[in-house]
FINU-899496 format. One line per 8 residues: number of its first residue (from 1); their letters; for each residue x, y, z of N, C-alpha, C. Coordinates in Angstrom, 2 decimals. Layout:
NUM	A	X Y Z X Y Z X Y Z; ...
END
This chain:
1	XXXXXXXX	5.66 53.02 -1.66 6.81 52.15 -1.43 7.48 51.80 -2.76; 8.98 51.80 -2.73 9.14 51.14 -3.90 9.57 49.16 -3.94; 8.62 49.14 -4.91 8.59 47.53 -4.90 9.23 46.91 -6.47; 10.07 45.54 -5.57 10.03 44.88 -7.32 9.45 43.14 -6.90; 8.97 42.95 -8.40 7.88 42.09 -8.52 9.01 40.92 -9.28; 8.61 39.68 -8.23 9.09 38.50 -9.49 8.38 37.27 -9.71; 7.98 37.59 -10.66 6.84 36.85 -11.49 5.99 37.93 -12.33; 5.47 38.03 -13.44 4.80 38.57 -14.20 3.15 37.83 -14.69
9	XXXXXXXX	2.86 36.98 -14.17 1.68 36.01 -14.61 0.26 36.62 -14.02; -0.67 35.77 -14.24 -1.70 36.74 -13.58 -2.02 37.03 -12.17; -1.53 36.49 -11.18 -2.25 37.88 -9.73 -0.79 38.85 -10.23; 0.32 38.52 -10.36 1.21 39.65 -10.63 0.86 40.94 -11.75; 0.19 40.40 -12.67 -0.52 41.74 -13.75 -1.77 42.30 -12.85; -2.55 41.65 -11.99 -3.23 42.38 -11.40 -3.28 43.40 -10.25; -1.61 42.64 -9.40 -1.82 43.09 -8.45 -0.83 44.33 -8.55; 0.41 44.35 -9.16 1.20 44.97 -9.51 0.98 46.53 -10.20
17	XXXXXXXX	-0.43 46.53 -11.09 -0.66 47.27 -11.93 -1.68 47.94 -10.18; -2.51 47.47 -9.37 -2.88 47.90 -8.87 -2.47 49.05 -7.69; -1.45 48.16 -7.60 -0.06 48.86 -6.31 0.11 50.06 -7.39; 0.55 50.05 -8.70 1.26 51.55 -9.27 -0.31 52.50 -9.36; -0.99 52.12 -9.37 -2.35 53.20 -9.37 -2.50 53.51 -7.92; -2.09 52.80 -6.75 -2.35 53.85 -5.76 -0.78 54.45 -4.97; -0.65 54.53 -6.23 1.11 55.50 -5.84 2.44 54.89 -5.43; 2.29 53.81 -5.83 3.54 52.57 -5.03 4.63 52.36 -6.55
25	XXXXXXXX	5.91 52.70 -6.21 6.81 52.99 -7.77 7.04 51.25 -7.21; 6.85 50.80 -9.29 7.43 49.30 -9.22 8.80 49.52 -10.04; 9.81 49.27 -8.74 11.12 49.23 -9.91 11.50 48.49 -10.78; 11.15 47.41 -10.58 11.58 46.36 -11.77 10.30 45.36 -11.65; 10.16 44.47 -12.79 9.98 43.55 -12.75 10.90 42.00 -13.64; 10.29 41.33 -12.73 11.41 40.11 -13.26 10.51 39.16 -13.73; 11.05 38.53 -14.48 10.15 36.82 -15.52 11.02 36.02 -15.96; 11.12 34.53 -16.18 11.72 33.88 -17.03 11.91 34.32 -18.13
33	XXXXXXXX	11.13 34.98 -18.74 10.95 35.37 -20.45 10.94 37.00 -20.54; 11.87 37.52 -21.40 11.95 39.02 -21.64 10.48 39.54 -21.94; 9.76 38.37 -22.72 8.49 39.01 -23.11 7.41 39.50 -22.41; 7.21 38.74 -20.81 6.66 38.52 -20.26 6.69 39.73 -19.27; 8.08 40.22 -19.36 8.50 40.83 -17.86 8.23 42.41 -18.45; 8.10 42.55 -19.79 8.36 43.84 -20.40 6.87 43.65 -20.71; 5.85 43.26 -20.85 4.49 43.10 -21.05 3.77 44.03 -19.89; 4.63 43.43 -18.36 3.77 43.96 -17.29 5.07 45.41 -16.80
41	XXXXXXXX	5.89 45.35 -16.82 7.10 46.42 -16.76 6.42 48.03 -17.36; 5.75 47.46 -18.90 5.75 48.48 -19.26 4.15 49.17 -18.95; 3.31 48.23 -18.21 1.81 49.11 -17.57 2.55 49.61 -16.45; 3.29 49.45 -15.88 3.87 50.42 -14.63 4.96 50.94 -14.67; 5.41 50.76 -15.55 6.69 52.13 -16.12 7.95 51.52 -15.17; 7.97 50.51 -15.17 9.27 49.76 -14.17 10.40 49.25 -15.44; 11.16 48.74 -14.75 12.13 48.19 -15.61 12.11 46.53 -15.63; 12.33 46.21 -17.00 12.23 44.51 -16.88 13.20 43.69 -17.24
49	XXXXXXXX	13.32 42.89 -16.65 14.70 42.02 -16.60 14.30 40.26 -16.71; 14.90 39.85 -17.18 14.95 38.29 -16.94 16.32 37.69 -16.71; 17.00 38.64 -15.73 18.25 38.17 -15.05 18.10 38.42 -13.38; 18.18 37.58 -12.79 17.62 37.97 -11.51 19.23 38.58 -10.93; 20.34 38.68 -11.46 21.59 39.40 -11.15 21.50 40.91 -11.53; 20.55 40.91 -12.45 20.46 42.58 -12.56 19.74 43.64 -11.59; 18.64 42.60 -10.43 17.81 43.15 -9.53 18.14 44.07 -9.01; 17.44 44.93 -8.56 18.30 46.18 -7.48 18.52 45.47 -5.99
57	XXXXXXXX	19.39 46.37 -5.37 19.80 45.55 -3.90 18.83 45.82 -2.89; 18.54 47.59 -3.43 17.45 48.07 -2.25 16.21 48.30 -2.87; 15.26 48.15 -1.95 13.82 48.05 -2.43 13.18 48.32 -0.42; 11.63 48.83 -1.09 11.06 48.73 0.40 10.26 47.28 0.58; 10.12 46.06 -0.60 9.88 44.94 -0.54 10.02 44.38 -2.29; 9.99 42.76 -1.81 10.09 42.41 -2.56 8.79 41.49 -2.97; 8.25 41.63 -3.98 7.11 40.44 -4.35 6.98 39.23 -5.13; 7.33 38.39 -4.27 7.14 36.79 -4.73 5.75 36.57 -5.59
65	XXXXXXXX	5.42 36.69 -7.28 4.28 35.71 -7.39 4.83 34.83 -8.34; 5.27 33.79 -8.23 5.45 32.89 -9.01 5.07 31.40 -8.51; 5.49 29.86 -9.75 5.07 29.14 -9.39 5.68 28.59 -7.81; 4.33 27.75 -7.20 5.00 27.51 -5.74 6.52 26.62 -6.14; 6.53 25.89 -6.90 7.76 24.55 -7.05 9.15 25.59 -7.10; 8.84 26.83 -7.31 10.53 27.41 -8.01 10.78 28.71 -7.10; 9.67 28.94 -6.31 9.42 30.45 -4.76 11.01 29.78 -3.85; 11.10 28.58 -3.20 12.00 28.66 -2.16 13.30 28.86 -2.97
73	XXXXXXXX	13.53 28.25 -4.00 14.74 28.55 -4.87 15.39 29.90 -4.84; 13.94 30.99 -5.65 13.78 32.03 -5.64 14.20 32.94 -4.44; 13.71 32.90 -3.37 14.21 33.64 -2.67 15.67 32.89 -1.80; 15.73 31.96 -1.80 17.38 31.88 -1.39 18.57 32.45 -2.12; 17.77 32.32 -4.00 18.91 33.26 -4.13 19.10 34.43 -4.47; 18.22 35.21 -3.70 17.88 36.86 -3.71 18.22 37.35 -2.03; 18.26 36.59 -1.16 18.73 36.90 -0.09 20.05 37.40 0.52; 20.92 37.36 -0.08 22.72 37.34 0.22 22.26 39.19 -0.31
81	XXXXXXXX	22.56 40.10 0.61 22.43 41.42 0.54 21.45 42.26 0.34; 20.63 41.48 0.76 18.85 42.08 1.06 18.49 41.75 1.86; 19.09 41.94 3.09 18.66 41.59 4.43 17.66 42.50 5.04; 17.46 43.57 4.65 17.12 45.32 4.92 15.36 44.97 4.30; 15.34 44.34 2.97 14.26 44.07 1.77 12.92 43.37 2.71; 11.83 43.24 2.87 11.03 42.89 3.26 10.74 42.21 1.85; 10.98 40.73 2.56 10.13 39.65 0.96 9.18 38.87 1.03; 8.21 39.19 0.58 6.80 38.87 0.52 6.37 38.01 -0.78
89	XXXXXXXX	5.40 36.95 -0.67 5.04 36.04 -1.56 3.68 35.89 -1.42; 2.67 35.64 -2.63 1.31 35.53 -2.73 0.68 34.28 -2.80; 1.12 32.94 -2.46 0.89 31.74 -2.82 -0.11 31.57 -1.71; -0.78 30.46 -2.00 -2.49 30.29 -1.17 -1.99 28.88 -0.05; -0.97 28.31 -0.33 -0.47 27.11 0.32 0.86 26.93 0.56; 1.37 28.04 0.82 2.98 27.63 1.01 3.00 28.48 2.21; 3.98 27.59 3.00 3.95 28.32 4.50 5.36 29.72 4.72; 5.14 29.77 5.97 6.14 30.74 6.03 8.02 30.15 5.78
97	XXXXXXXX	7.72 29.29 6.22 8.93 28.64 6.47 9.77 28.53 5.32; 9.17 28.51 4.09 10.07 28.84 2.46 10.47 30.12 2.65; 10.58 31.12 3.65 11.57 32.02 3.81 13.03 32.22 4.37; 12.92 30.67 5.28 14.50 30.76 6.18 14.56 31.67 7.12; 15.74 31.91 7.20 15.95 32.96 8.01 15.71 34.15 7.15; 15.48 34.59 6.80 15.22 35.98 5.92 14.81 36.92 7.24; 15.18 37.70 7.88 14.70 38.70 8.62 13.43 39.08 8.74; 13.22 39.70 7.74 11.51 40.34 7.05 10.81 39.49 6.19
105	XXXXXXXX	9.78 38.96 6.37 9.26 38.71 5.36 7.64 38.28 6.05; 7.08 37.89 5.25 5.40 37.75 4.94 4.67 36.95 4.44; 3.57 37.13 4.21 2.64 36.20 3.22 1.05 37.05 2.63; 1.26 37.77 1.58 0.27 38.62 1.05 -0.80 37.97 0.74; -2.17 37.56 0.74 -2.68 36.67 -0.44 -3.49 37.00 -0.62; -3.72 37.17 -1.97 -5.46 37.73 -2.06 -6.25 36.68 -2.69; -7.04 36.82 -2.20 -8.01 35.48 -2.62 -8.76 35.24 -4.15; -8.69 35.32 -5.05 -9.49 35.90 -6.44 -8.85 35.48 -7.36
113	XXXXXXXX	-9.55 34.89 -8.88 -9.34 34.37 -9.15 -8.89 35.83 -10.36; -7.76 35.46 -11.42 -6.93 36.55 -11.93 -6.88 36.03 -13.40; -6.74 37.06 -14.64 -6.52 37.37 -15.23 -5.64 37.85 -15.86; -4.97 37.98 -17.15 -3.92 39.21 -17.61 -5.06 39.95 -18.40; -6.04 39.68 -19.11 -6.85 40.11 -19.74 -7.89 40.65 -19.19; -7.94 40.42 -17.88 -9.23 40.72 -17.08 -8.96 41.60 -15.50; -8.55 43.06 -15.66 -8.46 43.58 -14.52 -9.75 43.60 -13.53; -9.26 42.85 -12.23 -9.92 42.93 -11.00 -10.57 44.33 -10.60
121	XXXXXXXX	-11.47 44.21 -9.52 -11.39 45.54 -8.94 -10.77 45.42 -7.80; -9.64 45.72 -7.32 -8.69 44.91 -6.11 -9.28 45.39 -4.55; -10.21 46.37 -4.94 -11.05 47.29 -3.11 -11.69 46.23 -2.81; -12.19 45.61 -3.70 -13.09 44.31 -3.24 -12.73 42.51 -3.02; -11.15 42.46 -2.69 -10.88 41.51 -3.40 -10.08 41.44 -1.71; -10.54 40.14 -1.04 -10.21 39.90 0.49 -8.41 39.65 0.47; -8.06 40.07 1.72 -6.12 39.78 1.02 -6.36 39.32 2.71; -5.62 38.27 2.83 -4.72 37.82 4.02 -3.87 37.43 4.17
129	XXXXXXXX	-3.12 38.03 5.60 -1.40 38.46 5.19 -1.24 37.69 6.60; 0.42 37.03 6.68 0.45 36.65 7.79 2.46 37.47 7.38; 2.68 37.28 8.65 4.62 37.96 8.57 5.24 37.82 10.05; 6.51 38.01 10.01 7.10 37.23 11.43 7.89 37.90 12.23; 7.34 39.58 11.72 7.38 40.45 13.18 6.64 41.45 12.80; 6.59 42.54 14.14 6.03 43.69 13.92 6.43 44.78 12.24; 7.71 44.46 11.93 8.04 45.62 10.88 7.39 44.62 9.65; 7.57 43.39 9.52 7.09 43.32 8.65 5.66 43.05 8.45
137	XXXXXXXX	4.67 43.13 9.72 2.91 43.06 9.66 3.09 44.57 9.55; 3.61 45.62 9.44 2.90 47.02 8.98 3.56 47.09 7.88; 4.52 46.88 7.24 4.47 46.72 5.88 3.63 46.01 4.73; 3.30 44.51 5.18 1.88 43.91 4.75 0.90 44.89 4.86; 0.43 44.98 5.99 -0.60 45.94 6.17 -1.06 47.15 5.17; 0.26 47.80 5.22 0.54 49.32 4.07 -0.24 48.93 2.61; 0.63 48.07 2.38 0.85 47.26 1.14 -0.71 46.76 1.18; -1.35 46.40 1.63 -3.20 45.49 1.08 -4.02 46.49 1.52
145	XXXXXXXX	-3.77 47.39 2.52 -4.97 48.58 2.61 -4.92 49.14 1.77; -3.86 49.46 1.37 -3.82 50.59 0.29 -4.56 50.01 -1.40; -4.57 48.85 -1.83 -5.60 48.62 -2.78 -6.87 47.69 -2.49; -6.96 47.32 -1.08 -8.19 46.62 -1.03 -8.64 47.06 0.59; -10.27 46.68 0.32 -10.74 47.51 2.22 -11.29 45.76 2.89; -10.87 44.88 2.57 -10.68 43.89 2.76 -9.13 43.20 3.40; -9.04 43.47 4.76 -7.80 42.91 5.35 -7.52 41.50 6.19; -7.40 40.61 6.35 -7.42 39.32 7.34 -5.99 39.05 7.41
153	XXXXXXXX	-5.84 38.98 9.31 -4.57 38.32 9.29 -4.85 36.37 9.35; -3.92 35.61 9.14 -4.47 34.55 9.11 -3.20 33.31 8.96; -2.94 32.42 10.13 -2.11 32.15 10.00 -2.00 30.80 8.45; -0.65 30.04 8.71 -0.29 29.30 7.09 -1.09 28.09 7.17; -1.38 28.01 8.66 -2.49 26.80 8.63 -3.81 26.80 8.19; -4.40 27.89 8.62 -5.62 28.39 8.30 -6.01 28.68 6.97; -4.59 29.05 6.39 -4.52 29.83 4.82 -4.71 28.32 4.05; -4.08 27.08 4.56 -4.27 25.92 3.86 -5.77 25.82 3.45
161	XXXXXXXX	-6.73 25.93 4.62 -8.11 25.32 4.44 -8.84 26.50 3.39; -8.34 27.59 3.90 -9.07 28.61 2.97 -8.68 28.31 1.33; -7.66 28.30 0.65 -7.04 28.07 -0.22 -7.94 26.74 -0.82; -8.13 25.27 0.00 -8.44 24.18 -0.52 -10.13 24.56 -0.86; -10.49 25.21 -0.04 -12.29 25.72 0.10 -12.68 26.69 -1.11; -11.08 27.64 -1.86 -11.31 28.84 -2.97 -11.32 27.53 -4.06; -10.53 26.19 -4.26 -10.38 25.64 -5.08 -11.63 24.60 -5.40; -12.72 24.52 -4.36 -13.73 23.69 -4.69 -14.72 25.11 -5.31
169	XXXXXXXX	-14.75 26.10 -4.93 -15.49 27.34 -5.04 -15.53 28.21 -6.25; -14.06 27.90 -6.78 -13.87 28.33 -8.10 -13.08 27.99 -9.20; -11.93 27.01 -8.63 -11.19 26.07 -9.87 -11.84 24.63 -10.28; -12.96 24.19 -9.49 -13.76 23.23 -9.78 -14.93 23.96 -10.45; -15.70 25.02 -9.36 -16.73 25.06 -10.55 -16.51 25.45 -12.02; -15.54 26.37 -12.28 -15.04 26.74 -13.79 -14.64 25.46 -14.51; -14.34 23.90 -13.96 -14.05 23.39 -14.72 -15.74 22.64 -15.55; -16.38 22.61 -14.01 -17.63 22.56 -14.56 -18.67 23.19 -15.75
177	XXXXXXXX	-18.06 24.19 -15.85 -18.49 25.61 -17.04 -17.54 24.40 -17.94; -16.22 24.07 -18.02 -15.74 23.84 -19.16 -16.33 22.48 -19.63; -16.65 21.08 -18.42 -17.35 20.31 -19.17 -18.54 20.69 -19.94; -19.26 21.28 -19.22 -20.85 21.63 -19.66 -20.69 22.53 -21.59; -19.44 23.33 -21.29 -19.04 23.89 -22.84 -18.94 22.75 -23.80; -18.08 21.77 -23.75 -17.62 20.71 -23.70 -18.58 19.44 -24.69; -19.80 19.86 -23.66 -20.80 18.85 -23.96 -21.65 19.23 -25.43; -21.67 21.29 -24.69 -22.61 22.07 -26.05 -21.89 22.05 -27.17
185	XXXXXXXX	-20.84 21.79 -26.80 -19.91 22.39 -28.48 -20.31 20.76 -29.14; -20.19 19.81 -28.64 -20.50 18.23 -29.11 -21.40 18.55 -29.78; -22.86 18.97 -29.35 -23.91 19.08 -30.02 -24.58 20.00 -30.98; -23.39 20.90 -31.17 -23.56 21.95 -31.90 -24.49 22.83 -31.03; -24.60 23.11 -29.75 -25.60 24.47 -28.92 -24.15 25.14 -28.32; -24.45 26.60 -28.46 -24.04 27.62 -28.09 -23.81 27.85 -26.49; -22.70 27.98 -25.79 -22.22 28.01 -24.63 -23.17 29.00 -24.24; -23.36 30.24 -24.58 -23.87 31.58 -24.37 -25.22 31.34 -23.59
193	XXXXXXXX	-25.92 30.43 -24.09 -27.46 29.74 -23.32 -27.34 29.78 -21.77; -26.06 29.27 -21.19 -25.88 28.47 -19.95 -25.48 30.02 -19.75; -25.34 31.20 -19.48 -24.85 32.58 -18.61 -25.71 32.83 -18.23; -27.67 32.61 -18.15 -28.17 33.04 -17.36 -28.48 32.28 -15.88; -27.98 30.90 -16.04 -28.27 29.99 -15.33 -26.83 29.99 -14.18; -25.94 30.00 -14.88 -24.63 30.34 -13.95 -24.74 31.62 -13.73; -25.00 32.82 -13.65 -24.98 33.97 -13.27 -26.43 34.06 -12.57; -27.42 33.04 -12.35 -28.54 33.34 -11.63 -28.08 32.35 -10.26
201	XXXXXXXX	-26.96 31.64 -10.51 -26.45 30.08 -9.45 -24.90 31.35 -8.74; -24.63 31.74 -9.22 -23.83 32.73 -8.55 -24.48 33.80 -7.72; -25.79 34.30 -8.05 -26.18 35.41 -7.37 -26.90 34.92 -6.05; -26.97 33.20 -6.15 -27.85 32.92 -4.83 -27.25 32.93 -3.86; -25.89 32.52 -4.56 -24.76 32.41 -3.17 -24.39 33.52 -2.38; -24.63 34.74 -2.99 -25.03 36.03 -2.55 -25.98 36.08 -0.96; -27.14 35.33 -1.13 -28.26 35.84 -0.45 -28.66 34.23 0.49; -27.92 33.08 -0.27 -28.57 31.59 0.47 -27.89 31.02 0.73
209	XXXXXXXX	-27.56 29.66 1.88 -26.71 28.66 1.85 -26.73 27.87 1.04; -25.56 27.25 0.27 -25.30 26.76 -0.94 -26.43 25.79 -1.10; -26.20 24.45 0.29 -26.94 24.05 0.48 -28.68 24.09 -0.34; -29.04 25.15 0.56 -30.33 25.63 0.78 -31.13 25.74 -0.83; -29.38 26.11 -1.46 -29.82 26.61 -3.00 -29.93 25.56 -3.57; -29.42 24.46 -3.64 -29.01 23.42 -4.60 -30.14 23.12 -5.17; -30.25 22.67 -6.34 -31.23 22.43 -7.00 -31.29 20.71 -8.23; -31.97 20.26 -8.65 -31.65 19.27 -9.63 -32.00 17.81 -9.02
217	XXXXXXXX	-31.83 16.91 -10.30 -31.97 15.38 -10.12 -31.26 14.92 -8.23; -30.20 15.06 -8.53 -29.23 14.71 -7.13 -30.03 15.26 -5.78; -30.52 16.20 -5.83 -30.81 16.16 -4.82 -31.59 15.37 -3.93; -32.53 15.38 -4.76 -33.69 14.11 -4.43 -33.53 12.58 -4.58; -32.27 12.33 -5.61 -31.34 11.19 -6.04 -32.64 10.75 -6.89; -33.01 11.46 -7.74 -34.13 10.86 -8.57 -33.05 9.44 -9.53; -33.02 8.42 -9.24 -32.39 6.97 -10.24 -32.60 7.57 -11.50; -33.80 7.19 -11.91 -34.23 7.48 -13.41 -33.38 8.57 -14.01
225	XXXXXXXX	-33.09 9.69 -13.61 -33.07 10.67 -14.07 -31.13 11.01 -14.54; -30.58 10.13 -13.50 -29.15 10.46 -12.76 -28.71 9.22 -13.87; -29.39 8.11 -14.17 -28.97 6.96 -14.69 -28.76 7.25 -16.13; -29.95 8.02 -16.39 -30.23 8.00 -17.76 -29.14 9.36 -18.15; -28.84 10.52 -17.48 -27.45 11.28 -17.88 -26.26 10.20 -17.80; -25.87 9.72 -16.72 -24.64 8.79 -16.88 -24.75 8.30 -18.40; -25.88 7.39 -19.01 -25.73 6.88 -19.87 -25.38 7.39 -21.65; -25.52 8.75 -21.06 -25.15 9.80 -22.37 -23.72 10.26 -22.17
233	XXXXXXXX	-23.15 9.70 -20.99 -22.00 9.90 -21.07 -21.39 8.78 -20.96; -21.57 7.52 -21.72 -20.99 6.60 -21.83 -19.67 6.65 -22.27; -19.67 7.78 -23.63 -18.61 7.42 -24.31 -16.91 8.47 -23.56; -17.70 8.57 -22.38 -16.20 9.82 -21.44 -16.30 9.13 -19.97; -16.03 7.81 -20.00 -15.92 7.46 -18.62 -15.09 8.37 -17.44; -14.56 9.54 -17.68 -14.14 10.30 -16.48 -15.22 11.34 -16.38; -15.70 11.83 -17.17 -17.05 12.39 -17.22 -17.88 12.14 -16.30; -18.45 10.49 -16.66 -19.19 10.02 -15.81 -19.04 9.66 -14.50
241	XXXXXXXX	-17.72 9.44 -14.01 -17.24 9.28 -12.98 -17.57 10.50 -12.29; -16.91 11.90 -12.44 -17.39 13.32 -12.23 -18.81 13.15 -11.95; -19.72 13.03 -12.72 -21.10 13.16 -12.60 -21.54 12.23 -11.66; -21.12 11.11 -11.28 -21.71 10.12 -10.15 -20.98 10.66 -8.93; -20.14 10.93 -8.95 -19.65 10.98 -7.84 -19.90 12.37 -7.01; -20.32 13.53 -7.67 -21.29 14.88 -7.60 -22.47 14.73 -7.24; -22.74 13.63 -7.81 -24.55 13.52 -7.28 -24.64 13.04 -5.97; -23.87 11.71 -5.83 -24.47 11.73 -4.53 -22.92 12.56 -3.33
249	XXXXXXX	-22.06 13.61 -3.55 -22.10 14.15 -2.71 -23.27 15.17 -2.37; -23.99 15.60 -3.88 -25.04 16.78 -3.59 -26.34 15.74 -2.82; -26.61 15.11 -2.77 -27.36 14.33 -2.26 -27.12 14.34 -0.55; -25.61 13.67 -0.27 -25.65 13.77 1.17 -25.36 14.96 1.85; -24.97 15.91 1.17 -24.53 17.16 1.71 -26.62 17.68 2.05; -27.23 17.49 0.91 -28.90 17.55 1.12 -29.65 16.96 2.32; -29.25 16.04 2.49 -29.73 14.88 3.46 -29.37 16.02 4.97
END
């Protein structure tokens, strides 16, 4: 298919570069910033623009990844003679309805957390698409089989809870990696220590209920133990707030 991309950030470097490896021409891409758009333009041999008046008219879709606050903007004013364009957007919480009347359009999403520095393997990477007729669910369709064997249709309601459930699953725990960095760099110990312990807490989730896995002070709500960390974090009262308020959810989620 030929596609143009607007947004250049990371699911767009991932997903974009993925679409041109299984044969899909990207004609353009678009960015706020020339730098940005010619960064990912030039891994797929497309053309890059940071004028959204220079876009082409015809395309076999169009790909929304940008921020959610500036998407409805975005496509209202790409609509006036792309009625033909199937326009599709990757956001984890925005419903269909930021399309209007647009004829064709969709909701691609792949679930995973992205990189510019860090290519995915996209076969393994779950995508659920929702769209608001038949031409445009086999264009979705085309479009996510073809780089991942992971397909779900799923409507914008459903996509809410999934979306809020990826953000306790992986934009919380990474922030957790960053306090815990946070704490080692304070004390002069090496982050590098903590990769066998997070990569042995990742592989359970593999094989156990999270639950089942949990491990530590909280669970058992050992006082002594829970009191005496709070108190080393005296001097970061949001810290400690974080840490009390973790324990005893891991506690009643245990119970």
């Amino acid at each position: 298919m030929d596609i143009v991309f607007i947004g250049a950030g990371r699911l767009a470097t991932n997903m974009a570069q993925a679409l041109f490896q299984k044969g899909h021409r990207i004609l353009t891409v678009y960015s706020r910033t020339m730098t940005s758009a010619q960064q990912l333009a030039e891994k797929v041999e497309a053309v890059a623009t940071c004028d959204l008046q220079s876009l082409p008219q015809r395309a076999d879709a169009f790909i929304f990844s940008v921020k959610d606050a500036v998407l409805g903007r975005l496509i209202a004013d790409l609509q006036k003679g792309r009625e033909e364009v199937a326009f599709f957007h990757t956001a984890g919480s925005v419903t269909m309805e930021v399309f209007g009347q647009h004829p064709c359009h969709g909701i691609i999403y792949p679930m995973q957390t992205f990189s510019k520095e860090r290519l995915v393997d996209f076969s393994r990477v779950p995508i659920f698409i929702e769209t608001n007729n038949d031409r445009s669910l086999l264009l979705a369709e085309a479009l996510a089989s073809s780089i991942s064997q992971h397909i779900y249709q799923l409507s914008s309601e459903e996509r809410r809870y999934l979306h809020l459930a990826a953000v306790f699953a992986c934009n919380f725990a990474n922030h957790c990696y960053a306090l815990s960095a946070e704490i080692m760099k304070k004390h002069g110990l090496p982050f590098s220590v903590m990769l066998p312990l997070i990569n042995e807490t990742a592989q359970k989730a593999n094989t156990m209920d999270p639950v089942e896995a949990q491990t530590g002070p909280a669970v058992r709500y050992d006082v002594n133990v829970i009191e005496a960390q709070k108190e080393l974090l005296a001097d970061n009262p949001d810290m400690q707030e974080i840490y009390e308020l973790m324990s005893k959810s891991i506690h009643l989620l245990a119970k």
